[in-house]
ZAMARGU-4260 file (C-alpha; in steps of 0.2 Angstrom, whole numbers, plus 5000, padded with zeros to 4 digits):
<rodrens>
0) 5247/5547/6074 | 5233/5560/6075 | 5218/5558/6064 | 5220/5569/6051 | 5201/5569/6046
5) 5197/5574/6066 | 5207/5588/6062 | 5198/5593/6048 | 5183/5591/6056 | 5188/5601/6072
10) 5190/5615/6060 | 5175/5613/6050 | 5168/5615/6066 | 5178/5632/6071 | 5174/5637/6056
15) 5156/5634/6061 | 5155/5641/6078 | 5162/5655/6070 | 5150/5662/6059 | 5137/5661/6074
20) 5145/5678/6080 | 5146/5685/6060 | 5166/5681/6062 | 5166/5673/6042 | 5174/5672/6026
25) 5168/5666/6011 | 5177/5649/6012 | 5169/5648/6031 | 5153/5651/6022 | 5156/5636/6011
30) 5161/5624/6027 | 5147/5628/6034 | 5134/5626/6021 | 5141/5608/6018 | 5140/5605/6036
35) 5122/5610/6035 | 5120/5598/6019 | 5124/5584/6027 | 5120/5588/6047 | 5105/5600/6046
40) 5102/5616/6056 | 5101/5608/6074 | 5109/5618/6088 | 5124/5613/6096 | 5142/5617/6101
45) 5160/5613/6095 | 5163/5597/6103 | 5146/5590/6097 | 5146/5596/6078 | 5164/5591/6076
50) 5159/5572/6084 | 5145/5573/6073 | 5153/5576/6057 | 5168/5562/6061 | 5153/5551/6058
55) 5146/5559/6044 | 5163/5561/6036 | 5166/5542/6038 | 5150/5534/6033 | 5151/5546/6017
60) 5168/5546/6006 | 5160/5557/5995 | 5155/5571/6008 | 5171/5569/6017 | 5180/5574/6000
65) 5170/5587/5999 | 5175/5595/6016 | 5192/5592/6016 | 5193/5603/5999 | 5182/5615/6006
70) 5193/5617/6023 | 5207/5618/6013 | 5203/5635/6008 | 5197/5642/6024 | 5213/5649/6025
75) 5219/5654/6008 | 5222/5674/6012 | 5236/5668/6022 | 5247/5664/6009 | 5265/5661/6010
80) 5275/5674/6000 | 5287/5663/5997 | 5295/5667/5978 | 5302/5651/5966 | 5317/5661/5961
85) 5317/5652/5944 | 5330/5655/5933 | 5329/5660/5914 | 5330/5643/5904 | 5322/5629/5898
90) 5318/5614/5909 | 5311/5596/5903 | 5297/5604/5892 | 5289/5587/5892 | 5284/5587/5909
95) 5281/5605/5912 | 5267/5602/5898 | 5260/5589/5907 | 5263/5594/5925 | 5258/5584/5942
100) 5245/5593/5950 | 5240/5583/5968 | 5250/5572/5981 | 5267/5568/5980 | 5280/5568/5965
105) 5297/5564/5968 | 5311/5570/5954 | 5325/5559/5957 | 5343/5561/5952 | 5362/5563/5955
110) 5368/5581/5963 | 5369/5593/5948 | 5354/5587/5937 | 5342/5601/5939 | 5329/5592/5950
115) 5327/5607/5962 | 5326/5619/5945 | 5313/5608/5939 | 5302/5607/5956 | 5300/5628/5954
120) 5294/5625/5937 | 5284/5613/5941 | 5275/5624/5954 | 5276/5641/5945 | 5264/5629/5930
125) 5252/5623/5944 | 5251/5640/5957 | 5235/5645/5951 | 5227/5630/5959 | 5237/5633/5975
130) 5229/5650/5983 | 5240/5650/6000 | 5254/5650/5989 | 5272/5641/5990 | 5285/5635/6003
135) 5302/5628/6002 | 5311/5620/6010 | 5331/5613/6011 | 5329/5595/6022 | 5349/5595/6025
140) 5347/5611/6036 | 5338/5602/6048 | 5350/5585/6050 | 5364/5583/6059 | 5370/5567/6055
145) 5356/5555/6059 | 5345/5568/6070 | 5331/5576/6059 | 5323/5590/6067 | 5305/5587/6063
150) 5299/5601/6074 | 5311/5613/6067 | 5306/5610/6051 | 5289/5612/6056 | 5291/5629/6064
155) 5299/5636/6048 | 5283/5630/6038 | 5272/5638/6050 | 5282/5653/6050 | 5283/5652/6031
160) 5264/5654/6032 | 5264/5670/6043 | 5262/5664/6060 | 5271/5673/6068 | 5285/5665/6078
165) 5280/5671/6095 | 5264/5661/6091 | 5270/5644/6090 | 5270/5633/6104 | 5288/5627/6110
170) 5281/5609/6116 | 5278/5595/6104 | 5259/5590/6107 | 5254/5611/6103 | 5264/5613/6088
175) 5259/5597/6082 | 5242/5602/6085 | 5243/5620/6076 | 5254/5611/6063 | 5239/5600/6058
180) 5225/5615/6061 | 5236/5626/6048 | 5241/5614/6034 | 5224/5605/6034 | 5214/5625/6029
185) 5228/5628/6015 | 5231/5622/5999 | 5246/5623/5994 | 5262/5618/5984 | 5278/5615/5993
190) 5295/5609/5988 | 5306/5596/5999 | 5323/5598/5992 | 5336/5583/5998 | 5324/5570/6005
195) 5332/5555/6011 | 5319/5545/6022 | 5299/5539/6019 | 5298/5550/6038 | 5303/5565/6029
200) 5289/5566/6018 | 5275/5559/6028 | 5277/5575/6038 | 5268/5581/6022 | 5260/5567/6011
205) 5244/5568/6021 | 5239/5585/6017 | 5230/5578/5999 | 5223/5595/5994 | 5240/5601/5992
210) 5256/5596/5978 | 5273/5591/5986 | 5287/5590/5974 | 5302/5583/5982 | 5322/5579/5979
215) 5332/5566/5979 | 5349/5561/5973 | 5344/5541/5980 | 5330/5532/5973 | 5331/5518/5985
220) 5317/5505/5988 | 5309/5515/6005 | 5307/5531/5993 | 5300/5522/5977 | 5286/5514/5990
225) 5281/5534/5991 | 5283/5537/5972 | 5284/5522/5962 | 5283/5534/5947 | 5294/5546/5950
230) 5305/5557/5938 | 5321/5552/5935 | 5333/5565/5928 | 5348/5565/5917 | 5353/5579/5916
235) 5342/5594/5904 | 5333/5593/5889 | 5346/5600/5874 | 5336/5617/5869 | 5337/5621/5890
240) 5354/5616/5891 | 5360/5629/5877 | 5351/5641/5884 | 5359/5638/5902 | 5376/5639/5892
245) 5372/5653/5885 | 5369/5662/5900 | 5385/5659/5911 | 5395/5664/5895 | 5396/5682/5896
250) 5399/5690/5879 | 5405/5673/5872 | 5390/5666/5861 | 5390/5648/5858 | 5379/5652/5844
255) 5392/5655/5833 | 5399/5636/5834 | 5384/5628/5834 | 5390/5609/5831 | 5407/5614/5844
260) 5393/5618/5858 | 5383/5603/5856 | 5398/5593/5857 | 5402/5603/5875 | 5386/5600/5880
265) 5387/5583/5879 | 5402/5582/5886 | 5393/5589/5900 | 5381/5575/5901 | 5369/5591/5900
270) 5371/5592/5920 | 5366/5610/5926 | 5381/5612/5937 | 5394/5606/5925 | 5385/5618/5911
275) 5388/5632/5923 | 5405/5628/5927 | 5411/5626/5908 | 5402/5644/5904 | 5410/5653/5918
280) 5427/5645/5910 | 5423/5651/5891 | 5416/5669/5900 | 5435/5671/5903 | 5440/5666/5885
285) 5428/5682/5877 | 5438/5691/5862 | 5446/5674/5857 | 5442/5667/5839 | 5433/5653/5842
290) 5432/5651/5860 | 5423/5633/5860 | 5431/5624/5847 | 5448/5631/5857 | 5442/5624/5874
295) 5438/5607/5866 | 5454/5602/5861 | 5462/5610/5878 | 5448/5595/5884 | 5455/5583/5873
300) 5472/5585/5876 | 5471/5586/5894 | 5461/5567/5896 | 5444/5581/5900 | 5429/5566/5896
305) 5415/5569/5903 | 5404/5581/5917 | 5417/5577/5933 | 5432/5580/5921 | 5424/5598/5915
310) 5418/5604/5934 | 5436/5599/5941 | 5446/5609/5929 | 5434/5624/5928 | 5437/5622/5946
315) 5454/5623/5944 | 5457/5636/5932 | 5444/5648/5942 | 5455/5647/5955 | 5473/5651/5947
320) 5462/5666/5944 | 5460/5669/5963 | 5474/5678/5972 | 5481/5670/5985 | 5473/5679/5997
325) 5456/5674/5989 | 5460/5655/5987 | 5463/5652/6006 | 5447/5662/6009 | 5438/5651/6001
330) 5447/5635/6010 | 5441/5645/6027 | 5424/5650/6022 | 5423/5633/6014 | 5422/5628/6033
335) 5411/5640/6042 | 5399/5634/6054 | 5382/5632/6046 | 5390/5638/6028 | 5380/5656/6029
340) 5390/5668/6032 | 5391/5689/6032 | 5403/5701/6027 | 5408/5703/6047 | 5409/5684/6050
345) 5419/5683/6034 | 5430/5696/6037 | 5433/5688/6055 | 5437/5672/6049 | 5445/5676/6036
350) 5456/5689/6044 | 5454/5700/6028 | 5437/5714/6027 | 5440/5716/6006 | 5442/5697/6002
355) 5424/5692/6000 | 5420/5706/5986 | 5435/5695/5975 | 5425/5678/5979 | 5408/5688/5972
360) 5416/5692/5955 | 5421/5677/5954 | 5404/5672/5954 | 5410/5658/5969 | 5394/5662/5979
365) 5376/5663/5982 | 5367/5680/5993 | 5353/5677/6002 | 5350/5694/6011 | 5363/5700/6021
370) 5369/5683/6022 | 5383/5673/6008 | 5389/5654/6005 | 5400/5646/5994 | 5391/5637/5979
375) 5390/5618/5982 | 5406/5615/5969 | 5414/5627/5976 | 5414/5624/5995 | 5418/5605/5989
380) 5432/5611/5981 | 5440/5622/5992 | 5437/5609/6006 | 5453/5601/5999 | 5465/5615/6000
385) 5478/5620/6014 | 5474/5633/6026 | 5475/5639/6044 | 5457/5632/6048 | 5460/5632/6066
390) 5466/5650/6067 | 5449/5653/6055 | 5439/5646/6069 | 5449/5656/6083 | 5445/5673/6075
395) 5426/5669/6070 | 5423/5662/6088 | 5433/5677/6097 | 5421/5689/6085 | 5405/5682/6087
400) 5408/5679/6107 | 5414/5698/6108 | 5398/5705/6099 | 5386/5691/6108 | 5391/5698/6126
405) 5393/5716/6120 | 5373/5712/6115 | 5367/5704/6133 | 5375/5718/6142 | 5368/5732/6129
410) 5350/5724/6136 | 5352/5723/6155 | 5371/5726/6161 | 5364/5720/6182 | 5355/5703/6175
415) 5362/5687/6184 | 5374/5679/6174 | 5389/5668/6180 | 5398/5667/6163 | 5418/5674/6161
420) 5416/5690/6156 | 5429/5698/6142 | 5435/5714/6140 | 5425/5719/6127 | 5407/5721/6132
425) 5400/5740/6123 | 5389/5737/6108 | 5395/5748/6097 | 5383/5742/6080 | 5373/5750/6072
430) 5359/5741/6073 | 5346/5735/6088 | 5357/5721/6097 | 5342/5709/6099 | 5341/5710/6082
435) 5357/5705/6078 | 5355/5691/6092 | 5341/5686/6082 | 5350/5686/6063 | 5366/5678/6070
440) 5353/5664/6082 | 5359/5649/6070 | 5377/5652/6069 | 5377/5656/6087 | 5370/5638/6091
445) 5384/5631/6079 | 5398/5638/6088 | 5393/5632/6105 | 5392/5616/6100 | 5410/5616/6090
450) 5418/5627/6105 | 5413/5614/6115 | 5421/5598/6104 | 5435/5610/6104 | 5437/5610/6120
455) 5433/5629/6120 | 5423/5627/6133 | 5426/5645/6141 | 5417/5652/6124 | 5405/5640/6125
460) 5396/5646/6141 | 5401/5663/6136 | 5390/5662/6119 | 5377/5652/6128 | 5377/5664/6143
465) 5375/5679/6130 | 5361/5670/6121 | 5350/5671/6136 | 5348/5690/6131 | 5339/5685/6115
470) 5327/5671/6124 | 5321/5682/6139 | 5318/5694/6125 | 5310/5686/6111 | 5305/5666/6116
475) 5319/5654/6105 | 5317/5643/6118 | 5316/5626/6108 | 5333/5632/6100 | 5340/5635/6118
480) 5336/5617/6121 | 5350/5609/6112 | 5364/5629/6117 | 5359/5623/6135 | 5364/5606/6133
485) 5381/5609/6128 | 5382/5623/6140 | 5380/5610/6153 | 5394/5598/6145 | 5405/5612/6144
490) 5402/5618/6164 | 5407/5597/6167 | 5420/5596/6157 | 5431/5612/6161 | 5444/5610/6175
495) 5443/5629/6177 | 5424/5629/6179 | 5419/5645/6192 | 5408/5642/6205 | 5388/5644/6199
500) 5392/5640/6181 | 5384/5622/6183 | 5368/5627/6194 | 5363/5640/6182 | 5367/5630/6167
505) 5357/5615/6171 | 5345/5627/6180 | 5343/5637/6161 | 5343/5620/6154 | 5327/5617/6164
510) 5319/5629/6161 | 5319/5627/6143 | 5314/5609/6144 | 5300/5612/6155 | 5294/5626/6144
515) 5294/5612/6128 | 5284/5601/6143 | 5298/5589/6145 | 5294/5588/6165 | 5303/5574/6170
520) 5322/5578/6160 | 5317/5598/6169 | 5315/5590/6187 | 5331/5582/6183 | 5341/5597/6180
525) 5333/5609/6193 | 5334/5596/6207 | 5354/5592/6202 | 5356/5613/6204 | 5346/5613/6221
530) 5360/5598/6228 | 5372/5611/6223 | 5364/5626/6228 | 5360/5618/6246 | 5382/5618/6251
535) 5389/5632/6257 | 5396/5644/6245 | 5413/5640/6241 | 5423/5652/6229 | 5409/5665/6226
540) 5402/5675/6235 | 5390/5673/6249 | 5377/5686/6241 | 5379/5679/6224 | 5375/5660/6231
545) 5360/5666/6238 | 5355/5675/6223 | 5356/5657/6212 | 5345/5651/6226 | 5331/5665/6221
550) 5333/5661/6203 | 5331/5643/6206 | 5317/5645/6219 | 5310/5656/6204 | 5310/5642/6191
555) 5304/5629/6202 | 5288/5639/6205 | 5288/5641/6184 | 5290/5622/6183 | 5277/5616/6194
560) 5264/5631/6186 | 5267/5626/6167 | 5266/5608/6175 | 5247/5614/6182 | 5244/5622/6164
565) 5246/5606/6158 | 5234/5596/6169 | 5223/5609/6166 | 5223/5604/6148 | 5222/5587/6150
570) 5206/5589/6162 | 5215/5581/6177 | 5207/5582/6195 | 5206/5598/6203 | 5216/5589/6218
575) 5230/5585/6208 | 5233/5602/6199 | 5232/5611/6215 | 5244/5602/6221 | 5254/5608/6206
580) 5248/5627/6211 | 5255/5623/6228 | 5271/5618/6225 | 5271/5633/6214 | 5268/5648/6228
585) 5279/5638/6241 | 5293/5639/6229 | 5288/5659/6223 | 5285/5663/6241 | 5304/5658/6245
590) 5312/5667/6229 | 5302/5681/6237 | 5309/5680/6254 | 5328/5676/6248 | 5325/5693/6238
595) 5319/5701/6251 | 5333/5696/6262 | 5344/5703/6249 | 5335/5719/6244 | 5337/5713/6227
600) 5327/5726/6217 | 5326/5718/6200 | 5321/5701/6208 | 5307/5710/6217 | 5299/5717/6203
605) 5295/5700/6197 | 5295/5688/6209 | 5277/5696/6217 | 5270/5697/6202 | 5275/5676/6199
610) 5268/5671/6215 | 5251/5682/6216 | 5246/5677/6198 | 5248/5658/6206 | 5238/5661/6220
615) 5224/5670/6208 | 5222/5651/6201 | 5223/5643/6215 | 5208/5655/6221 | 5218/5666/6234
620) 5212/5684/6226 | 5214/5693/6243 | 5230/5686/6247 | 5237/5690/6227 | 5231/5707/6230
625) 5240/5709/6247 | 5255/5702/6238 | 5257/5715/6223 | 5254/5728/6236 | 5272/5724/6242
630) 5282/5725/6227 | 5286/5741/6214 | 5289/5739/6196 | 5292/5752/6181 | 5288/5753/6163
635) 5282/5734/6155 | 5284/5724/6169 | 5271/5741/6180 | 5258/5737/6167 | 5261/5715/6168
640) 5257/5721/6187 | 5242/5730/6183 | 5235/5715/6174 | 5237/5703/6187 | 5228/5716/6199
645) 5212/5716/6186 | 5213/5699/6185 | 5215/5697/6205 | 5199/5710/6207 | 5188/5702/6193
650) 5190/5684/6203 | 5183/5694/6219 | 5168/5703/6210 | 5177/5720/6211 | 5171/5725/6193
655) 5177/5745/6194 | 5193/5742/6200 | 5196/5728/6189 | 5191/5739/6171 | 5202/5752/6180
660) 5217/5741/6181 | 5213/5733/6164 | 5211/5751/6158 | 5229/5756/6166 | 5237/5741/6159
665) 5230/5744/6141 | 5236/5761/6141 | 5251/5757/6146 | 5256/5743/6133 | 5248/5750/6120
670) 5259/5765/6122 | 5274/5756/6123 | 5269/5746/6107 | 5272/5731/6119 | 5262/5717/6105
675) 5267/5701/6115 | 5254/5702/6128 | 5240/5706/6114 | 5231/5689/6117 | 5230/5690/6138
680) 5226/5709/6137 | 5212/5703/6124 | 5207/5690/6134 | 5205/5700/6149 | 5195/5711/6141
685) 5183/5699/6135 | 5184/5691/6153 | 5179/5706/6160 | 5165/5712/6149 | 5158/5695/6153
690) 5157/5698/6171 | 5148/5717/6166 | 5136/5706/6157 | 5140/5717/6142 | 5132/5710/6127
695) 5146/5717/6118 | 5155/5703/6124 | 5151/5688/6113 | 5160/5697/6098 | 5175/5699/6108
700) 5176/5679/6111 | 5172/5679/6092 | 5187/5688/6087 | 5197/5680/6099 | 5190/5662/6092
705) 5193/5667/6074 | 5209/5676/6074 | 5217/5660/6085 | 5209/5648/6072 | 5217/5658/6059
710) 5234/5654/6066 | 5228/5636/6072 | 5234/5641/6089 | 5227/5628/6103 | 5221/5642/6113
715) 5205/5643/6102 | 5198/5628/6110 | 5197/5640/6127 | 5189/5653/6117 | 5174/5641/6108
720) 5170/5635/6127 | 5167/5653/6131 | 5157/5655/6115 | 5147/5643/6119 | 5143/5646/6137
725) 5137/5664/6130 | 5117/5667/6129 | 5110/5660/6113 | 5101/5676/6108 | 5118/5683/6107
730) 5122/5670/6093 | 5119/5676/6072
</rodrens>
């Protein structure tokens, strides 16, 4: 496990190296006036000061504290704009008068108590002390079965803080590394709701500056070894429970029979969800005499004794409400993969476009955006009733598939792709079909994974195929991970499997390991496609075999490059990463032949560019340059080209023609509001204005160093060594 105090350290130290080039907040001022407390004013860089004041920090507890509250806030103006949503009624006023304030406190108790309610008071008492703000987050989004996703939920904490997604490394050592950076310069309250395992907490627990409030329905001994003391609900205290009555009632006031109400509540065991359901029941009794008393004895007479008895038959009675066409709605949406849904993927399911607006006046569901589930009684109960689930499925697959491919071929109709292609392909929404890639990512996943245990595999590889679109486009390449592996099980397990469906799938499935630096599972899968690739094509066409072969030769090159990256970061020899560089431009030089060979336009506006940024590395400027010189590109990929040029020219000394390349590519993204090559292009710059001994020069490293340890992005580290190789009369 990574030290967390090094980590503070390291960003003490940031925050340090910083404020030499006048890149400084007020919270940075306070890290470094401690620093200077404790270590003095000597000179000295990152590495040095952060090694230093490990020491520091562990001969003195008292200091240490001290930093690790001051870090804590370096970063308080990124705060998480995530809102409680509390709702309108009174809540254990004993413990919100007295509410925790630091480390962990678990609230403990069976489904329906409130402990979730209760957590967002909590934190709405306490936010003041918090300045980055609040985040929650649902644990049962990220299990499947025994699996928990850590990373994920990492990913969505991060992204909860406003790094942006495209900023959050897809292998396991970065993000752990900028998941540490960002939580330890926050403070910060977050909810864990449906925590079932010590693991699950000590994601967070470490973070002491900071208040986690977390739910359970089991108090077992492994959690009460976290919390020993933790709150233990019932169900709510009697003034909030009347209240909560009171507001699911309608125009019914229970008010009016003040000593029949009481008696309802605790008949409800005073559980949050059982209250809800009985008010919704008396909502529907409004102009009656004395609509509690009446609903009693109905209770009484029908054996109704307690909060299960009052759930099941408000249950029942909402839903001889319901029309039929409603109650087997529910019993399908009830099983929608994931359990979000839209009005489209209702509708699809449920074969019926109106059906969903009877479900919301019933008040049977929950909106979040453009997106609906059933409420958690609800789905439960529905789970049980009859309906055609499989023909449900059927439509929802056949719909999403349709609008998935009709997305990949709205983006690039000519890209290679070896999935069955339906008869519907034209993206006819209104709205940007990456976009709906993106909304539609999760639900996507779910179905390629139930397609395949349906032995759907046609679909399967038809809505992994499609999600390619969104990945090439916008990164998602940890969530194609897991798409990719059921792709492959698909492609084995159908008898009707085409020819190239397995090599590209287990080629894709490389790819996507190798990008989350799982080398040896990606040499796996990209040399299984290459024994494939290397027989004669057999039930495809010859041009189409050969065009695999480009695409393969193409992410072997990436393979072994992100395999030099790594190297590079973990300071191997320069033998050994060359040989990494090497294997890389044998491999690009051959997807560049086998293109070539074909004329393949597309491939060869890429391909170039692939192999003469590798031979930049591996010190071959000349040769890179001769390189580009062969290829023509257009639009973003013209300007990608440009910045290889500049960085080809500036490894050979050429300083005009690399500014004028540099210029050329700037121009050229900036006016296509192209935002994902930001850091390179910045980078470049400063690179660049280096070489021109620009004095200007240092502030560009500056901002680069600042805005990356904002985001705790493990490129600063390359930015400091540049800081600190910078003349010292540069330095503030």
């Amino acid at each position: 496990m990574v030290d967390l105090l090094q980590v503070v350290v390291d960003e003490a130290a940031k925050a340090a190296a910083t404020s030499a080039v006048g890149a400084v907040s007020t919270a940075g001022r306070n890290v470094v006036s401690l620093l200077k407390e404790r270590l003095g004013t000597g000179d000295s860089g990152k590495d040095a000061l952060s090694s230093r004041a490990l020491a520091a920090a562990r001969a003195d507890k008292e200091w240490a504290d001290r930093l690790i509250e001051a870090v804590s806030e370096l970063h308080s103006e990124n705060a998480s704009t995530a809102t409680a949503g509390i709702e309108n009624f009174r809540n254990h006023l004993a413990i919100l008068a007295d509410p925790p304030r630091t480390g962990l406190k678990l609230i403990v108790g069976p489904g329906g108590s409130g402990k979730t309610e209760l957590a967002r008071q909590i934190a709405d008492r306490v936010q003041a002390d918090f300045p980055s703000g609040r985040v929650e987050v649902s644990l049962a989004r990220y299990r499947d079965g025994d699996e928990f996703d850590a990373a994920a939920v990492k990913r969505y904490v991060l992204e909860e803080f406003g790094i942006p997604r495209g900023e959050i490394p897809v292998d396991d050592e970065q993000l752990d590394r900028q998941f540490l950076s960002v939580l330890v310069t926050r403070s910060f309250v977050l909810i864990l709701d449906d925590v079932e395992l010590a693991a699950e907490l000590a994601l967070f627990t470490r973070f002491r500056t900071s208040l986690v409030l977390a739910t359970a329905s089991r108090y077992g001994r492994e959690l009460k070894a976290c919390d020993p003391q933790a709150i233990e609900l019932r169900g709510l205290d009697q003034e909030g429970a009347r209240q909560l009555l009171t507001d699911f009632c309608g125009k019914v006031r229970p008010s009016g029979e003040p000593v029949e109400s009481d008696l309802l509540i605790g008949l409800c065991d005073r559980m949050p969800l059982a209250l809800r359901e009985v008010g919704v029941t008396l909502a529907g009794r409004a102009g009656e005499t004395r609509p509690v008393a009446a609903l009693l004895d109905e209770y009484r007479a029908t054996g109704v004794v307690d909060a299960e008895g009052v759930i099941q038959d408000s249950l029942r009675r909402t839903f001889a409400r319901l029309s039929d066409a409603a109650v087997e709605a529910c019993a399908l949406l009830a099983e929608h993969p994931g359990g979000f849904f839209t009005r489209a993927t209702a509708a699809a399911m449920t074969g019926d476009p109106k059906v969903l607006d009877e479900l919301i006046a019933a008040q049977l569901t929950h909106q979040f955006g453009d997106w609906y589930s059933l409420t958690i009684l609800v789905g439960q109960y529905a789970r049980g009733l009859t309906a055609d689930r499989n023909a449900g499925f059927d439509r929802l697959l056949a719909h999403v598939r349709d609008t998935a491919v009709a997305a990949d071929f709205r983006e690039n109709p000519q890209r290679l792709r070896t999935y069955v292609v339906p008869s519907k392909r034209t993206w006819d929404l209104p709205v940007d079909h990456i976009d709906w890639l993106e909304w539609h990512r999760t639900l996507i996943g779910e179905l390629v994974k139930l397609a395949w245990l349906r032995h759907r595999h046609k679909e399967a590889l038809q809505l992994a195929g499609a999600f390619e679109a969104l990945v090439n486009k916008r990164g998602y390449w940890r969530e194609f991970v897991e798409i990719s592996d059921w792709a492959v099980k698909a492609v084995e397990a159908d008898k009707d499997a085409k020819p190239g469906q397995l090599p590209r799938a287990l080629m894709m499935r490389g790819k996507a390991r190798f990008l989350a630096r799982w080398f040896p599972a990606a040499r796996e899968d990209l040399d299984r496609a290459a024994e494939i690739l290397a027989g004669p094509a057999v039930g495809i066409a010859e041009r189409r075999w050969h065009t695999l072969r480009a695409s393969l030769a193409e992410f072997r090159g990436r393979f072994h490059e992100e395999h030099a990256d790594l190297l590079v970061h973990r300071r191997a020899g320069k033998a050994e990463i060359d040989r990494e560089l090497g294997e890389a431009a044998r491999q690009l030089r051959l997807a560049c032949a086998i293109s070539t060979e074909l004329e393949d336009g597309p491939a060869l506006a890429i391909h170039p560019r692939m192999l003469a940024n590798v031979l930049i590395k591996l010190g071959e400027p000349n040769e890179a340059i001769a390189v580009l010189g062969t290829m023509s590109a257009e639009g973003r990929n013209r300007a990608r080209v440009e910045m290889v040029y500049a960085n080809a020219y500036l490894a050979l000394g050429e300083l005009s023609e690399a500014r004028a390349r540099f210029a050329s590519a700037w121009n050229q993204l900036t006016s296509q509001r192209a935002t994902q090559y930001a850091w390179e292009l910045r980078e470049l710059q400063a690179r660049l204005m280096t070489a021109e001994r620009d004095p200007g020069a240092i502030d560009v490293w500056g901002r680069l160093a600042y805005d990356a340890t904002q985001i705790g992005h493990p490129r600063a580290d390359r930015y400091f060594t540049a800081l600190e190789s910078s003349p010292p009369d540069r330095r503030r």
